[in-house]
mmCIF file of the N, C-alpha and C atoms, coordinates in Angstrom:
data_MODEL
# 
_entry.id   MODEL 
# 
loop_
_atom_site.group_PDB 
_atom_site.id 
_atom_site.type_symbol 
_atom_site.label_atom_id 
_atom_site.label_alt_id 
_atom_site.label_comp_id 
_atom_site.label_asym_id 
_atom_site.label_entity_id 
_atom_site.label_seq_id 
_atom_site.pdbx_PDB_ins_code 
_atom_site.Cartn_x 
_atom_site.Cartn_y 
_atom_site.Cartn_z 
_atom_site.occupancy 
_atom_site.B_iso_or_equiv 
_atom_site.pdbx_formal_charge 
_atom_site.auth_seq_id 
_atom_site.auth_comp_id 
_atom_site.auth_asym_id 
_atom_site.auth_atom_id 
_atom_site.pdbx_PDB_model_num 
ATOM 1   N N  . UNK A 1 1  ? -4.328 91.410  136.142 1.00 0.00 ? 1  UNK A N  1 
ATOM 2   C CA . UNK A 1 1  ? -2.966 91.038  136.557 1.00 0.00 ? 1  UNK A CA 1 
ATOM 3   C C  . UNK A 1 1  ? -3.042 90.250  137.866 1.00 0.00 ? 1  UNK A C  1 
ATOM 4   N N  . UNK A 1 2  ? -2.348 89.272  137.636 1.00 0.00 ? 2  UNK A N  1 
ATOM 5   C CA . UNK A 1 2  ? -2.437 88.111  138.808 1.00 0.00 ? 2  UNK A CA 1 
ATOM 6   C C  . UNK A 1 2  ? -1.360 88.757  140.216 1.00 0.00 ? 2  UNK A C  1 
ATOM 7   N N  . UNK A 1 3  ? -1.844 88.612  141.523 1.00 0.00 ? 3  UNK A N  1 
ATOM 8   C CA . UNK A 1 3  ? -1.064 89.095  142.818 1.00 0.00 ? 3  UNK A CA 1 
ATOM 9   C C  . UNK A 1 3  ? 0.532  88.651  142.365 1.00 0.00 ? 3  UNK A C  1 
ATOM 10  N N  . UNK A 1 4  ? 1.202  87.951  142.040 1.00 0.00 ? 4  UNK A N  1 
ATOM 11  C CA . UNK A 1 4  ? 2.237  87.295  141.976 1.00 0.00 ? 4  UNK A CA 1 
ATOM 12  C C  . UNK A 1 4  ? 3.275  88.038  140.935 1.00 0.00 ? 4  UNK A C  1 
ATOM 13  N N  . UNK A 1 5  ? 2.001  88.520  139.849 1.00 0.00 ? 5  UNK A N  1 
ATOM 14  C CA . UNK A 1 5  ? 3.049  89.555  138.817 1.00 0.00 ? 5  UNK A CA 1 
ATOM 15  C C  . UNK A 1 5  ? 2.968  90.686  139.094 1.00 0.00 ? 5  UNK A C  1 
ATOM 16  N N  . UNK A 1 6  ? 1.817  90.688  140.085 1.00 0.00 ? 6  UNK A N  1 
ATOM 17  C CA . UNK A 1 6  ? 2.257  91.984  140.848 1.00 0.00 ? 6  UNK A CA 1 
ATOM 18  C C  . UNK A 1 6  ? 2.918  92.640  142.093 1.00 0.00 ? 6  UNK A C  1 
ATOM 19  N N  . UNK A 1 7  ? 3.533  91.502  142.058 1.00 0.00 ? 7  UNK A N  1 
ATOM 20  C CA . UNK A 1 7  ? 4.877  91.657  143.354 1.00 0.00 ? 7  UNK A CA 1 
ATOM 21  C C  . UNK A 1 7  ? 6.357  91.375  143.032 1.00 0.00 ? 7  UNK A C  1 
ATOM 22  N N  . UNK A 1 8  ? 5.867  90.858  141.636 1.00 0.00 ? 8  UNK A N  1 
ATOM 23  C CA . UNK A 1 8  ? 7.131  90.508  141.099 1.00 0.00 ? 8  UNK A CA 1 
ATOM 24  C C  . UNK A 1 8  ? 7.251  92.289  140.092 1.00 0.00 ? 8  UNK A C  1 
ATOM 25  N N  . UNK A 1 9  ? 6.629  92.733  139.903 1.00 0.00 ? 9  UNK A N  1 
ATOM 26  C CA . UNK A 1 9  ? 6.508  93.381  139.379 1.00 0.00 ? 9  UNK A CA 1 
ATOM 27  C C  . UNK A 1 9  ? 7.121  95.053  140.572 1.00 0.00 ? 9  UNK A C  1 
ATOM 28  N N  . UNK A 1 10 ? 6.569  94.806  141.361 1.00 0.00 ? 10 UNK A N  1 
ATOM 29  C CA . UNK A 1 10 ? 6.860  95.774  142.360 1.00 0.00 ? 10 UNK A CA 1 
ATOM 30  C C  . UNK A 1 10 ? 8.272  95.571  142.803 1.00 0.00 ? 10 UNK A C  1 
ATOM 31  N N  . UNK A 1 11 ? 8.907  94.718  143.004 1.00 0.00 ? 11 UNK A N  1 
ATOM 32  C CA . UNK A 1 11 ? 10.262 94.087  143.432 1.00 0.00 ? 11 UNK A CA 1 
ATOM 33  C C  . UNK A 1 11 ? 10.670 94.627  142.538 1.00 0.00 ? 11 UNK A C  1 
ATOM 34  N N  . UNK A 1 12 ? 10.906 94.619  140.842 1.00 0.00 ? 12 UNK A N  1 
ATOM 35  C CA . UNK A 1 12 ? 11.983 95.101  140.172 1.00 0.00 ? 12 UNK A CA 1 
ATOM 36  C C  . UNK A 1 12 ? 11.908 96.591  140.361 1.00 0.00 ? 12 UNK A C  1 
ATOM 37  N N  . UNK A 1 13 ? 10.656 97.397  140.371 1.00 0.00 ? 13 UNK A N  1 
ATOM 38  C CA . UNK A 1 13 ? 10.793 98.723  140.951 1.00 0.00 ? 13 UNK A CA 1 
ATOM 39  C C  . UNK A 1 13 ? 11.555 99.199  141.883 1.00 0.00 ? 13 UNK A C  1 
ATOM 40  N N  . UNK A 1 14 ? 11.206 98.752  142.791 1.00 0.00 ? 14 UNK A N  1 
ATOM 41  C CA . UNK A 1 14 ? 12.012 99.049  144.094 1.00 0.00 ? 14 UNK A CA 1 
ATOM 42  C C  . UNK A 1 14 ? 13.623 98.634  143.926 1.00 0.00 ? 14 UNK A C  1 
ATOM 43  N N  . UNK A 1 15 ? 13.968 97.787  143.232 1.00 0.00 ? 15 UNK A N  1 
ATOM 44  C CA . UNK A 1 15 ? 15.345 97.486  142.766 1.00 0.00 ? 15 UNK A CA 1 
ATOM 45  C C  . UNK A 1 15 ? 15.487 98.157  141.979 1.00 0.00 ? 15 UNK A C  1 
ATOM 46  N N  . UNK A 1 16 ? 15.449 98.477  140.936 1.00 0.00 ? 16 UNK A N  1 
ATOM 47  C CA . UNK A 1 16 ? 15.556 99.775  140.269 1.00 0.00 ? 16 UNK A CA 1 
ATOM 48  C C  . UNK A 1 16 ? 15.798 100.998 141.000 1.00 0.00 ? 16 UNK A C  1 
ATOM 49  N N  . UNK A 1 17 ? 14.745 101.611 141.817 1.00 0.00 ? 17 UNK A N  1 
ATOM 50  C CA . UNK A 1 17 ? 14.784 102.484 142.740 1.00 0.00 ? 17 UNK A CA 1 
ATOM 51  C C  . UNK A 1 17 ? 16.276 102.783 143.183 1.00 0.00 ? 17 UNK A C  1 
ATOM 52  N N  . UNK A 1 18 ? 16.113 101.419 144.130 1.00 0.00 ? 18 UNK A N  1 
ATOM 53  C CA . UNK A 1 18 ? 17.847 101.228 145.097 1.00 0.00 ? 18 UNK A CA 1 
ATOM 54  C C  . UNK A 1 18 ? 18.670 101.684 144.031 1.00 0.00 ? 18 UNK A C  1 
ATOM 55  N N  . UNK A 1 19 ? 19.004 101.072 142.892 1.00 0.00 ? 19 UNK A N  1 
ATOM 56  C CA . UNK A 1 19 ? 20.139 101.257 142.081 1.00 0.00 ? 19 UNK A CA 1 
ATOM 57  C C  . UNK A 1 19 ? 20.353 102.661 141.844 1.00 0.00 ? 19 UNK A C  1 
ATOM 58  N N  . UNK A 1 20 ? 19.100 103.577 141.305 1.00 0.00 ? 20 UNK A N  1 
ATOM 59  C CA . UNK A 1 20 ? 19.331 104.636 141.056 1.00 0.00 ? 20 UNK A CA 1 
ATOM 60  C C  . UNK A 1 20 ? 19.783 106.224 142.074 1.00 0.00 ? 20 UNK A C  1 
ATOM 61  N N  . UNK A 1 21 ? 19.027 104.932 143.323 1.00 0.00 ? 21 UNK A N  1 
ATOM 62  C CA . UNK A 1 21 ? 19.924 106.283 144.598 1.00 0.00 ? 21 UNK A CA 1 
ATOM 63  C C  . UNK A 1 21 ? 21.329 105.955 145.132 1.00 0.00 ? 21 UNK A C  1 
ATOM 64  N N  . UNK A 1 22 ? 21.781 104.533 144.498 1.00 0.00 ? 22 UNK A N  1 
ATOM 65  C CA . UNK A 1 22 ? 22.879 104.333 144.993 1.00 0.00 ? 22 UNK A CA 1 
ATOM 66  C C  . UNK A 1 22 ? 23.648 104.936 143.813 1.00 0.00 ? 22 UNK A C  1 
ATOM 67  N N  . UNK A 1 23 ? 23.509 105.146 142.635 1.00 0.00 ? 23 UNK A N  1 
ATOM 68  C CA . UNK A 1 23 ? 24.387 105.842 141.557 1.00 0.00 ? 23 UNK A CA 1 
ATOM 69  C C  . UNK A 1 23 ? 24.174 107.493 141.785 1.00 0.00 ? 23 UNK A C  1 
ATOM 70  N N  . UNK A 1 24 ? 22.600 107.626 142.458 1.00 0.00 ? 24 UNK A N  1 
ATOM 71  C CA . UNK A 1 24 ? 22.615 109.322 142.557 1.00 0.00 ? 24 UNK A CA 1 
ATOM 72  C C  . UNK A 1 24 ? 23.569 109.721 144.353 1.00 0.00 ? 24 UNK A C  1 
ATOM 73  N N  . UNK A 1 25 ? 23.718 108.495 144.864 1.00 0.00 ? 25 UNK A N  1 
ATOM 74  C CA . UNK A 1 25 ? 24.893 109.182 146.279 1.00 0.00 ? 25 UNK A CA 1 
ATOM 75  C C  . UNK A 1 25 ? 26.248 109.343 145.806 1.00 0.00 ? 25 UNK A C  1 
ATOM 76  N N  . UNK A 1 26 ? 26.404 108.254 144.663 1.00 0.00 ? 26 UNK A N  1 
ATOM 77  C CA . UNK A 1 26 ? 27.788 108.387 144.259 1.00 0.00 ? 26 UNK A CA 1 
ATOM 78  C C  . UNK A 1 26 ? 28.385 110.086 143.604 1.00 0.00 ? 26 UNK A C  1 
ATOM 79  N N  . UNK A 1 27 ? 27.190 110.541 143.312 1.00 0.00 ? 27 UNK A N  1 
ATOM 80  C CA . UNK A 1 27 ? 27.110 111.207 142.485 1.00 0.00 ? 27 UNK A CA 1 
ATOM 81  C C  . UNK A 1 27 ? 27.495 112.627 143.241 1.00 0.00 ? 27 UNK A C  1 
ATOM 82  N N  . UNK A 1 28 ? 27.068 112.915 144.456 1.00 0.00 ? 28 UNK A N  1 
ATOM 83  C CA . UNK A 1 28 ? 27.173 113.771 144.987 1.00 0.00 ? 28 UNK A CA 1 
ATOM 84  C C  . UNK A 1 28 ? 28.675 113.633 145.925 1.00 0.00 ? 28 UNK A C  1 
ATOM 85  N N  . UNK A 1 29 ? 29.507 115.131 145.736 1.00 0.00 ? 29 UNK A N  1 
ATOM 86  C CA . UNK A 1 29 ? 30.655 114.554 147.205 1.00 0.00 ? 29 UNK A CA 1 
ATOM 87  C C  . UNK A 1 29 ? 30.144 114.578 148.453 1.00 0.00 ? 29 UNK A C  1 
ATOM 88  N N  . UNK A 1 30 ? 30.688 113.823 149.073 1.00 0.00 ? 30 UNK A N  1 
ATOM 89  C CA . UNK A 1 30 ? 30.768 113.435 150.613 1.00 0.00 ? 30 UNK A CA 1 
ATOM 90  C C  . UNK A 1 30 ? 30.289 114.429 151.387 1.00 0.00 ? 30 UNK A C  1 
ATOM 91  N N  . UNK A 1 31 ? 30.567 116.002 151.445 1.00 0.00 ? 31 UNK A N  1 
ATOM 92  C CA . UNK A 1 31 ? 30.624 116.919 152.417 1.00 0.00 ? 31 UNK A CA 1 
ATOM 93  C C  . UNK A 1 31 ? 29.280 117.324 151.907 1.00 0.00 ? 31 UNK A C  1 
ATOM 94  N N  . UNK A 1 32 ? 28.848 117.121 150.656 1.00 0.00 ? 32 UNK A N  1 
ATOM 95  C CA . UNK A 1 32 ? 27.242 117.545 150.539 1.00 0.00 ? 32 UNK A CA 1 
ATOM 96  C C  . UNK A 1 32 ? 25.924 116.349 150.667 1.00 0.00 ? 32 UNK A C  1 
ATOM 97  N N  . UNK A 1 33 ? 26.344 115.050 150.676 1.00 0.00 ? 33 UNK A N  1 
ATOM 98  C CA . UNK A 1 33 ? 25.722 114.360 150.763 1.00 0.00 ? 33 UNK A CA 1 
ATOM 99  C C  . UNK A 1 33 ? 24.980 113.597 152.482 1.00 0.00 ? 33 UNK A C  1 
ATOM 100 N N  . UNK A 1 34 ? 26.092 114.641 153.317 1.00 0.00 ? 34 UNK A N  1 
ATOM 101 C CA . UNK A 1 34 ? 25.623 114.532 154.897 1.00 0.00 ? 34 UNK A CA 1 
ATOM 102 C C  . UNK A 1 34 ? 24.595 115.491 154.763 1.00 0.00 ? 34 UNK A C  1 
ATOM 103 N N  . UNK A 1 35 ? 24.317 116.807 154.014 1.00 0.00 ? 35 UNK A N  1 
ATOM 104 C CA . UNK A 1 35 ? 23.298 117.543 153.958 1.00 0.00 ? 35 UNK A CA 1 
ATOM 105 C C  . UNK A 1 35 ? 21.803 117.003 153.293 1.00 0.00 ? 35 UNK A C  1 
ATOM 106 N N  . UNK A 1 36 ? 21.949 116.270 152.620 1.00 0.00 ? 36 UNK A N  1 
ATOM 107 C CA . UNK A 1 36 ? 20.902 115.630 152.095 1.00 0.00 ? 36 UNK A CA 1 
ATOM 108 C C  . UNK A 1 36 ? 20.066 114.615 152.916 1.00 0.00 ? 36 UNK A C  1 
# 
């Protein structure tokens, strides 16, 4: 695997990532998510 698909490759991870902690904060209410 060439450096290039493997950064392109790492980028959609990490975007992925983001997405899924921004749907798992939504997820939690407010007064428990300062505990986290």
């Amino acid at each position: 695997m060439s450096l290039w698909q493997f950064t392109y490759l790492h980028d959609l991870v990490k975007e992925s990532i983001k997405k899924q902690n921004i749907h798992f904060r939504e997820a939690i209410p407010s007064d428990q998510r300062l505990a986290v």
